[in-house]
PDB file of N, CA, C and O in Angstrom:
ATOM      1  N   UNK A   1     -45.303  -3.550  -3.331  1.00  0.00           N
ATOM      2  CA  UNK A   1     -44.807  -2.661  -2.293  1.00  0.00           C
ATOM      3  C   UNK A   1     -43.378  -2.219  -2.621  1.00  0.00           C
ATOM      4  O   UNK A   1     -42.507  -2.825  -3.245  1.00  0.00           O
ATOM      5  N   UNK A   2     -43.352  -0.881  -1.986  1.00  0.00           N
ATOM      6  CA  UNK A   2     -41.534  -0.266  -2.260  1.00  0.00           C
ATOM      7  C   UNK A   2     -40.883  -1.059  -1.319  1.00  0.00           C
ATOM      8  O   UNK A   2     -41.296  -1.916  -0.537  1.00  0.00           O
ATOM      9  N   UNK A   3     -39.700  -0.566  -1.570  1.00  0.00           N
ATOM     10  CA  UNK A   3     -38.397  -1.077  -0.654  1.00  0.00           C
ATOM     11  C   UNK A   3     -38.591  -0.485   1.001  1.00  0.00           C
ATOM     12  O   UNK A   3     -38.196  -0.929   2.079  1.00  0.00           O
ATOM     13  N   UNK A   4     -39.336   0.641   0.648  1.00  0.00           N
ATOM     14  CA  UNK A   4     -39.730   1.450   2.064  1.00  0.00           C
ATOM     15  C   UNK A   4     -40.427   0.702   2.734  1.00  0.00           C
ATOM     16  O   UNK A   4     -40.229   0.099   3.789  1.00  0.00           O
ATOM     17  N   UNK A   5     -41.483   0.797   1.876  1.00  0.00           N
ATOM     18  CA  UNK A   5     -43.079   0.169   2.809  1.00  0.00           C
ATOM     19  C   UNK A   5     -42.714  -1.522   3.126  1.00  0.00           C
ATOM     20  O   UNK A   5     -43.342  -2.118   4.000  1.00  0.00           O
ATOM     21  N   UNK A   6     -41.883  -2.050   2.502  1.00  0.00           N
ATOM     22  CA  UNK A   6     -41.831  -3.664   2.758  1.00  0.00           C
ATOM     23  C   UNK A   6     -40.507  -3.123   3.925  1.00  0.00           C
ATOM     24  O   UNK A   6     -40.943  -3.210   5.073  1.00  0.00           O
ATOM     25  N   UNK A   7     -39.483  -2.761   3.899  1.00  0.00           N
ATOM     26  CA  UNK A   7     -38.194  -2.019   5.123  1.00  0.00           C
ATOM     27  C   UNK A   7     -38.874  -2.248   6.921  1.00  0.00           C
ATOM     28  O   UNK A   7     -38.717  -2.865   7.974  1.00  0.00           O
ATOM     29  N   UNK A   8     -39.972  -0.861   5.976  1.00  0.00           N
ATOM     30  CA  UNK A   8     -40.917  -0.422   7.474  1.00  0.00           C
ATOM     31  C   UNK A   8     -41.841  -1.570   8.030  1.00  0.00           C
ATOM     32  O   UNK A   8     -42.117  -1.598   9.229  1.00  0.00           O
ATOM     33  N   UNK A   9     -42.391  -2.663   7.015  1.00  0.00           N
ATOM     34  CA  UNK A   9     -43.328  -3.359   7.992  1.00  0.00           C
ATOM     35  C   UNK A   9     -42.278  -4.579   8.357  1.00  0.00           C
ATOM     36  O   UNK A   9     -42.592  -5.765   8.459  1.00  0.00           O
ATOM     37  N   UNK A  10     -41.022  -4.046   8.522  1.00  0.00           N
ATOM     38  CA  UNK A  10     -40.557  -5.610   8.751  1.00  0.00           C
ATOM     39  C   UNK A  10     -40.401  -6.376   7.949  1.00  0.00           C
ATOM     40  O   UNK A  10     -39.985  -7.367   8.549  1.00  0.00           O
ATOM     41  N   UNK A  11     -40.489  -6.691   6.465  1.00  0.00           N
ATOM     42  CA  UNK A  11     -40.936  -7.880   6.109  1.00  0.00           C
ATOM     43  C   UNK A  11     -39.522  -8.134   5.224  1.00  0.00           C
ATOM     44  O   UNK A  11     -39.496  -9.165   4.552  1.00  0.00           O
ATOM     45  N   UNK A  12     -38.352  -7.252   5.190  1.00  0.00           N
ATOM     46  CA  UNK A  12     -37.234  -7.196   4.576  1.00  0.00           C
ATOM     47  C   UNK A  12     -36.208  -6.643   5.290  1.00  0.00           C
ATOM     48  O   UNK A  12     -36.447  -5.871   6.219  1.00  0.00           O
ATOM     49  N   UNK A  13     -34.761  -7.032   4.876  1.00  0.00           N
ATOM     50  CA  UNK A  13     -33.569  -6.140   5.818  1.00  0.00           C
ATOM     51  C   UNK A  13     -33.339  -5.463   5.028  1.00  0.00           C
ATOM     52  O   UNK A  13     -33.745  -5.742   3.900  1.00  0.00           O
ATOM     53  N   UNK A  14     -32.549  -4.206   5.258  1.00  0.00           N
ATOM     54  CA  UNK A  14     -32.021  -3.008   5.254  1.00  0.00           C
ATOM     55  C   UNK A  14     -31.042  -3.457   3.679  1.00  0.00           C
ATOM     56  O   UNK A  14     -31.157  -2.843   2.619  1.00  0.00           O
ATOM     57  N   UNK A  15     -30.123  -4.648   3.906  1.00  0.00           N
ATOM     58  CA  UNK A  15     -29.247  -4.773   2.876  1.00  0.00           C
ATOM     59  C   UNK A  15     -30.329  -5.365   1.547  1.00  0.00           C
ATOM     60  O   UNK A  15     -29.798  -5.385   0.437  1.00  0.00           O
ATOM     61  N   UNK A  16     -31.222  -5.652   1.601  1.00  0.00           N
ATOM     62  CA  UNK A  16     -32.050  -5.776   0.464  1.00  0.00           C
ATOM     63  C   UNK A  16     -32.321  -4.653  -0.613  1.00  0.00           C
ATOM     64  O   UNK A  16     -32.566  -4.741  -1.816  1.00  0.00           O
ATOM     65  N   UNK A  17     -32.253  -4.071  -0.162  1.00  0.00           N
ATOM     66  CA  UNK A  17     -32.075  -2.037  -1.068  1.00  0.00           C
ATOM     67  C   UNK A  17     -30.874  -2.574  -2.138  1.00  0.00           C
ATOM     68  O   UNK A  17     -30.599  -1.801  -3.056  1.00  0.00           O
ATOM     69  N   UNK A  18     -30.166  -3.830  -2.063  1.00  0.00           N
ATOM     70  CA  UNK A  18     -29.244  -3.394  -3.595  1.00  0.00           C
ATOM     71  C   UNK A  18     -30.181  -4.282  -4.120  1.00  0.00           C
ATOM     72  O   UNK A  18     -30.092  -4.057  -5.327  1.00  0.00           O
ATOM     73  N   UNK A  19     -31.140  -5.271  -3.952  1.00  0.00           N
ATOM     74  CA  UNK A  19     -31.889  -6.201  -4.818  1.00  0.00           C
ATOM     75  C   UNK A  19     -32.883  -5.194  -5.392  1.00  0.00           C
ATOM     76  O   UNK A  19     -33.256  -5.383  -6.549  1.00  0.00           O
ATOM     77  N   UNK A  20     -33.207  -4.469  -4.925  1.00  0.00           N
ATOM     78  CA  UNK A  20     -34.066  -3.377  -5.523  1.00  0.00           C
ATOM     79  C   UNK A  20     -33.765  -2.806  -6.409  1.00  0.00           C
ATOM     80  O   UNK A  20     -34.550  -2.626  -7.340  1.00  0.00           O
ATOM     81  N   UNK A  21     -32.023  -2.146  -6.400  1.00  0.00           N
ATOM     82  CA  UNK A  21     -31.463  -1.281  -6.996  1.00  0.00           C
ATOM     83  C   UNK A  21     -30.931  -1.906  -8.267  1.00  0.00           C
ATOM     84  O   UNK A  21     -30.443  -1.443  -9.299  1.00  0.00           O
ATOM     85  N   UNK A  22     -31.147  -2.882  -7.913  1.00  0.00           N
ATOM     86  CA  UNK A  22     -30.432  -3.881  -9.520  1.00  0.00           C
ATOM     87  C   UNK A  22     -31.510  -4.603  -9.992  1.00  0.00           C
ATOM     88  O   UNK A  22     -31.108  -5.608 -10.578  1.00  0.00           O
ATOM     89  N   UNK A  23     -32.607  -4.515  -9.980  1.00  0.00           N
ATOM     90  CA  UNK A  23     -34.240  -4.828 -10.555  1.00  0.00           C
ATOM     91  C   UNK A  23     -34.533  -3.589 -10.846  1.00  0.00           C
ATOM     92  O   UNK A  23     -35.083  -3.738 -11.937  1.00  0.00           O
ATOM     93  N   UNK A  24     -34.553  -1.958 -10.522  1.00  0.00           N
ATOM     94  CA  UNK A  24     -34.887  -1.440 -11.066  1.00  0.00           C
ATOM     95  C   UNK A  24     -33.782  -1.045 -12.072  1.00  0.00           C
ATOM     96  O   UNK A  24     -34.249  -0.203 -12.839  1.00  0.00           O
ATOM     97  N   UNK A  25     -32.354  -1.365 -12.393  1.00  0.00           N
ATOM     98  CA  UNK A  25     -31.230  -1.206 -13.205  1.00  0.00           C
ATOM     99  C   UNK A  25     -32.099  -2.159 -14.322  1.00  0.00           C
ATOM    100  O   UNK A  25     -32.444  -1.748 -15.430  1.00  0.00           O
ATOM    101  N   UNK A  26     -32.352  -3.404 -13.832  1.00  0.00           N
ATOM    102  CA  UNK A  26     -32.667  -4.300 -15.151  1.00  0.00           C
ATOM    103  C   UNK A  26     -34.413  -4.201 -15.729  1.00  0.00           C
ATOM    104  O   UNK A  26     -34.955  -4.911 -16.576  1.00  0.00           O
ATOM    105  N   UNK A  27     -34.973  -3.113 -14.962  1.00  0.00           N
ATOM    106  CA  UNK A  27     -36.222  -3.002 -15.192  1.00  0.00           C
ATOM    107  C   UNK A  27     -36.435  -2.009 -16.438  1.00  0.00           C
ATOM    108  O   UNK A  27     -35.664  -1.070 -16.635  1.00  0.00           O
ATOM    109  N   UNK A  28     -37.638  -2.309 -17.340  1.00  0.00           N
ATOM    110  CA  UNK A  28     -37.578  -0.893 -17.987  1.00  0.00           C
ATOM    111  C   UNK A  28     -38.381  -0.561 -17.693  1.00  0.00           C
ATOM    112  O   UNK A  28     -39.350  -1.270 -17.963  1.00  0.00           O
ATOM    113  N   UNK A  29     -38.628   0.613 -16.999  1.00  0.00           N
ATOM    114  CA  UNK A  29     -39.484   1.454 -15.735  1.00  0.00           C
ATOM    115  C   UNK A  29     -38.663   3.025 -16.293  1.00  0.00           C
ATOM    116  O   UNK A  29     -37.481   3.203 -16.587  1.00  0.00           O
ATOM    117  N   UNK A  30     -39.645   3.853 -16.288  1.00  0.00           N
ATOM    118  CA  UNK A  30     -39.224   5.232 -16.371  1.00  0.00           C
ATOM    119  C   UNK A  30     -39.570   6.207 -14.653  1.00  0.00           C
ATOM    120  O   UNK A  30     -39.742   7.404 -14.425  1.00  0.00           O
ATOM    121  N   UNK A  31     -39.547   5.032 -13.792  1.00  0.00           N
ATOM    122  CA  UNK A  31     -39.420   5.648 -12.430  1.00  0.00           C
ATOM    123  C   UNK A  31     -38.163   5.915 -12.434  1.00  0.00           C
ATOM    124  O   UNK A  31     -37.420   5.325 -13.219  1.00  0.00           O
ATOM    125  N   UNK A  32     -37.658   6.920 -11.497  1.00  0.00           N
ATOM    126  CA  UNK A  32     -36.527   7.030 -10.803  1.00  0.00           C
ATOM    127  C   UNK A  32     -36.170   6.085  -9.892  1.00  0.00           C
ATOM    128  O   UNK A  32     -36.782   5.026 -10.023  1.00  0.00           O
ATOM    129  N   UNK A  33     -35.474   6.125  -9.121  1.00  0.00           N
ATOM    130  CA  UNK A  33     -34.947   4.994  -8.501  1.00  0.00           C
ATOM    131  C   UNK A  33     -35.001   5.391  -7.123  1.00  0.00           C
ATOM    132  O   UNK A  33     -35.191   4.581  -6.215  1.00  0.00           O
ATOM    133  N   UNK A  34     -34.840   6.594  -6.955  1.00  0.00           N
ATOM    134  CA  UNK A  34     -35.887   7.133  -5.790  1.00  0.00           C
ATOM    135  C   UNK A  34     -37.332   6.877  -5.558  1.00  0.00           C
ATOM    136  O   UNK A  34     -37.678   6.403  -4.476  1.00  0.00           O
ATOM    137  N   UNK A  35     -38.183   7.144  -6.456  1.00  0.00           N
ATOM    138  CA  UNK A  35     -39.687   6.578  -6.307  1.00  0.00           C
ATOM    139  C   UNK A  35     -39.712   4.786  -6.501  1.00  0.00           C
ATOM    140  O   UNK A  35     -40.729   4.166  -6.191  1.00  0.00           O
ATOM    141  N   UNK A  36     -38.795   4.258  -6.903  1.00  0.00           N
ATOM    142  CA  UNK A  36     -39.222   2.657  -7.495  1.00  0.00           C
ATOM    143  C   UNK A  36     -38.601   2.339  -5.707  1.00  0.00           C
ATOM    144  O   UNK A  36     -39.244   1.515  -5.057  1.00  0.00           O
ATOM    145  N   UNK A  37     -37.572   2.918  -5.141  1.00  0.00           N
ATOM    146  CA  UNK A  37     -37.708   2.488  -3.985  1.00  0.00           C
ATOM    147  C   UNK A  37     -38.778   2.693  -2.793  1.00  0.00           C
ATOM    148  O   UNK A  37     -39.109   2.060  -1.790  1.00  0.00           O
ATOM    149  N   UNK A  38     -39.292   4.369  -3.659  1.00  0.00           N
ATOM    150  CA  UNK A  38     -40.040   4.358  -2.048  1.00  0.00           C
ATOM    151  C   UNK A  38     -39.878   6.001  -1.277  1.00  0.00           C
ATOM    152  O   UNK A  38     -40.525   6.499  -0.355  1.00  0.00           O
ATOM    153  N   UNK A  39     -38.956   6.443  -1.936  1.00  0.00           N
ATOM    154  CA  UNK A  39     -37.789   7.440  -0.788  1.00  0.00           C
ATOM    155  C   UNK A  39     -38.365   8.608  -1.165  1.00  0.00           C
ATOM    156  O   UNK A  39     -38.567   8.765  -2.370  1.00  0.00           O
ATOM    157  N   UNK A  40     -38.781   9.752  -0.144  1.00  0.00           N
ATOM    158  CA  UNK A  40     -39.002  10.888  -0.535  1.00  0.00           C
ATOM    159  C   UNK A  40     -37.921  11.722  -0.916  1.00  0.00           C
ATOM    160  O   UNK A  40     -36.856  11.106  -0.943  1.00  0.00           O
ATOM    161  N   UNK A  41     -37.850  12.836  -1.198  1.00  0.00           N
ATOM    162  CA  UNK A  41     -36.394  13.333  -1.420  1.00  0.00           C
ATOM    163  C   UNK A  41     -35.688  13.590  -0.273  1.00  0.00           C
ATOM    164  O   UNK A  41     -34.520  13.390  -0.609  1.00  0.00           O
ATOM    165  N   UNK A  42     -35.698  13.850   0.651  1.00  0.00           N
ATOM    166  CA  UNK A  42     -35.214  14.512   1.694  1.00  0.00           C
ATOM    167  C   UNK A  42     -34.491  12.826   2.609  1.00  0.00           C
ATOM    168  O   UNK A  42     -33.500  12.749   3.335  1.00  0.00           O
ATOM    169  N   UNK A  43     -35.318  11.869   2.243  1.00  0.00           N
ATOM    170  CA  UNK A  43     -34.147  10.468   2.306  1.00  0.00           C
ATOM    171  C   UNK A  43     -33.247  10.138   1.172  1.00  0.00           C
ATOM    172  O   UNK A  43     -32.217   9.489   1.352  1.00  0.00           O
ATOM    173  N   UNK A  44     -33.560  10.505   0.185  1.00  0.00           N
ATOM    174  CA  UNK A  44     -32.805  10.300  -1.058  1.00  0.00           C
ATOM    175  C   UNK A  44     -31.175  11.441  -0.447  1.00  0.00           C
ATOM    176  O   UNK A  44     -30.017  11.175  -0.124  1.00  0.00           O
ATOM    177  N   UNK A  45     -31.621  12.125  -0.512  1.00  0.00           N
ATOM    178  CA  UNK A  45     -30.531  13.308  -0.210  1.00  0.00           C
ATOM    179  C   UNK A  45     -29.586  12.592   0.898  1.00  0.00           C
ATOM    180  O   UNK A  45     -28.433  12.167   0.830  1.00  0.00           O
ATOM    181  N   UNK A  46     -30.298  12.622   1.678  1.00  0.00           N
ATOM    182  CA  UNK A  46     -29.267  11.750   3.073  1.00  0.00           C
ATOM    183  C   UNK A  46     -28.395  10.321   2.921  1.00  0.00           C
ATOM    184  O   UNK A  46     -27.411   9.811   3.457  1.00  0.00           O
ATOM    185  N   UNK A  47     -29.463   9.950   1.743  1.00  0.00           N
ATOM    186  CA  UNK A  47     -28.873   8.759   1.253  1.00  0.00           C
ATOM    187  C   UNK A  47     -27.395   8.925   0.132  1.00  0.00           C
ATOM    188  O   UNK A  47     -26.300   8.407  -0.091  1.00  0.00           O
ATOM    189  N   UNK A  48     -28.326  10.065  -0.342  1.00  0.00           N
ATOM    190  CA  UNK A  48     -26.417  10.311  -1.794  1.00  0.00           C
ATOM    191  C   UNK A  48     -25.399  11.093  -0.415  1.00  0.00           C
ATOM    192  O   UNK A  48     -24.252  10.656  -0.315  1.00  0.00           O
ATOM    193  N   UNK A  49     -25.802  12.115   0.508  1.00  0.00           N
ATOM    194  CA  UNK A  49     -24.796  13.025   0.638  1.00  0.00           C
ATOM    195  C   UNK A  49     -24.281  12.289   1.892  1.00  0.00           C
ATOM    196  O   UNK A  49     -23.308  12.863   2.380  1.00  0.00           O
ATOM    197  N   UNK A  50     -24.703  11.071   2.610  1.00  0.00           N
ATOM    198  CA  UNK A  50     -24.139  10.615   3.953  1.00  0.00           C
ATOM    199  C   UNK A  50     -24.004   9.044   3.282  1.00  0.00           C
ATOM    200  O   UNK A  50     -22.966   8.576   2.814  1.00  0.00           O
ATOM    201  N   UNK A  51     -24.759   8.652   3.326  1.00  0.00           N
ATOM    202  CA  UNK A  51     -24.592   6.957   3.264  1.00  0.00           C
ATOM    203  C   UNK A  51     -25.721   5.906   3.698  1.00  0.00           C
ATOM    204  O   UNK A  51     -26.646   6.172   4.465  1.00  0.00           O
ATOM    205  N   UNK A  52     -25.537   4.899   3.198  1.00  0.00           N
ATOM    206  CA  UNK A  52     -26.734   3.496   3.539  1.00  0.00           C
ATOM    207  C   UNK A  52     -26.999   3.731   4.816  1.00  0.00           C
ATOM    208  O   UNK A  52     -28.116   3.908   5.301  1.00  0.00           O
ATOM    209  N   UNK A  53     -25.546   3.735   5.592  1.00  0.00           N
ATOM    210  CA  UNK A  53     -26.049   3.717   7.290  1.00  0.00           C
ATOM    211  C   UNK A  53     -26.725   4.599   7.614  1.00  0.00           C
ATOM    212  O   UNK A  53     -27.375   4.326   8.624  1.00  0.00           O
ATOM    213  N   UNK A  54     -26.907   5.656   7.189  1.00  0.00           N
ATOM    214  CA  UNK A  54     -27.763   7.160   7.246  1.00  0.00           C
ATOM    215  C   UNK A  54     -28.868   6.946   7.186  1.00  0.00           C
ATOM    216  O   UNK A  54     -29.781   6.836   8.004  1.00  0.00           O
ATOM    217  N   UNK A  55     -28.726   6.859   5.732  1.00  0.00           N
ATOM    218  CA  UNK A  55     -30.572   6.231   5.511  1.00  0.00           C
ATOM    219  C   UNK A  55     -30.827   5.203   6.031  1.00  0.00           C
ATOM    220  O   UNK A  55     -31.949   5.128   5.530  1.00  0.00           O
ATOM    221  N   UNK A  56     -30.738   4.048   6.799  1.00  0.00           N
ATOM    222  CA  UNK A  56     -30.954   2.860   7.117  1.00  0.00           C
ATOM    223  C   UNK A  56     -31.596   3.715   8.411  1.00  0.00           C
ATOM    224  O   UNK A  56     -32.809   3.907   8.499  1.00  0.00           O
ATOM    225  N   UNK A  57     -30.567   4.239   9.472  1.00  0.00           N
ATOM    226  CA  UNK A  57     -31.051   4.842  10.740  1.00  0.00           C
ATOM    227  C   UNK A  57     -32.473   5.767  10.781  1.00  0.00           C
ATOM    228  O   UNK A  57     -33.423   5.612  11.548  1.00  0.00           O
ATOM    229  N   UNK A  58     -32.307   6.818   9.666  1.00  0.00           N
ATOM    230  CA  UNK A  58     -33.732   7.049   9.351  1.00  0.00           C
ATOM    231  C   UNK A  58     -34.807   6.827   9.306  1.00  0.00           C
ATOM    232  O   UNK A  58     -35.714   7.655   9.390  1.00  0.00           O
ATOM    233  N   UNK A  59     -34.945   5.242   9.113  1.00  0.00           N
ATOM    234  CA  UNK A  59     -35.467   4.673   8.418  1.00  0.00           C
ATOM    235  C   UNK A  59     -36.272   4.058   9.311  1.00  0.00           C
ATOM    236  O   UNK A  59     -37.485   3.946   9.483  1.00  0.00           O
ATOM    237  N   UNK A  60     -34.630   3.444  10.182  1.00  0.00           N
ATOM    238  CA  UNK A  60     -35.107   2.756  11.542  1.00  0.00           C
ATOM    239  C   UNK A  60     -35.944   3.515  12.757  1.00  0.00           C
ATOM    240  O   UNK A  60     -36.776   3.095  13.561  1.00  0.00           O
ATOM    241  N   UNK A  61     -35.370   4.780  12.539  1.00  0.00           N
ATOM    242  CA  UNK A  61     -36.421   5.977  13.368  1.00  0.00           C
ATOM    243  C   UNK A  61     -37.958   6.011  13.009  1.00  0.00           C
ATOM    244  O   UNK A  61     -38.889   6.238  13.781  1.00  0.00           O
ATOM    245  N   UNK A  62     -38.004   5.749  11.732  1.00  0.00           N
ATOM    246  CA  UNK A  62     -39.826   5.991  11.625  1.00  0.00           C
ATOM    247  C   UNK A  62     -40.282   4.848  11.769  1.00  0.00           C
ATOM    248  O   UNK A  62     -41.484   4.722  12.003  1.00  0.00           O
ATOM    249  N   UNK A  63     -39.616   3.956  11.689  1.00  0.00           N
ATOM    250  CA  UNK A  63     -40.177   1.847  11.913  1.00  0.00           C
ATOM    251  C   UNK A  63     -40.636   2.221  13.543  1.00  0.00           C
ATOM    252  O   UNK A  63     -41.566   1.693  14.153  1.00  0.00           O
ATOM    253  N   UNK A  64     -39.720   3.271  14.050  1.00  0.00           N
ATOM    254  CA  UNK A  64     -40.530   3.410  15.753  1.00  0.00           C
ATOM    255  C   UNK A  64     -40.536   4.238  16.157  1.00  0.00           C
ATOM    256  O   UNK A  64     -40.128   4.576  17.268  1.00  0.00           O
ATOM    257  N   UNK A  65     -41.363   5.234  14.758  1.00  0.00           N
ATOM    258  CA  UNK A  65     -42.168   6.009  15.246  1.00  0.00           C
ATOM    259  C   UNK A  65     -41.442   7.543  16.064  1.00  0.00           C
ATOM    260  O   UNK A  65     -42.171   8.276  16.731  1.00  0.00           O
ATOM    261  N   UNK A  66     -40.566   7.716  15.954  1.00  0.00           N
ATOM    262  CA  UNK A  66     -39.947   8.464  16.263  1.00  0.00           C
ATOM    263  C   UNK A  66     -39.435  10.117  15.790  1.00  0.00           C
ATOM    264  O   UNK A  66     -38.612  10.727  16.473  1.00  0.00           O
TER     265      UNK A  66
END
């Protein structure tokens, strides 16, 4: 599972996204780091041009459905 789909069912916190980000740094994977997390572009974007807390809230909006 991505960083998304494990985020969204609960089963991880929000600050876990750098354990991701430094497994796919030490991974050799020709994903992006956008797809190895999960993120469509339009969270990716919110994520480079605002911040974690951005995307985190996002994030937290679709966990309920919103």
């Amino acid at each position: 599972m991505t960083f998304k789909e494990k985020y969204l069912a609960g089963e991880i916190e929000f600050d876990e996204i750098q354990d991701y980000i430094d497994r796919w740094g030490a991974d050799d994977t020709t994903m992006t780091l956008r797809e190895y997390l999960g993120l469509n572009a339009d969270e990716e974007d919110i994520w480079i041009e605002e911040s974690d807390e951005a995307l985190q809230a996002l994030l937290d909006r679709q966990k309920k459905g919103v």
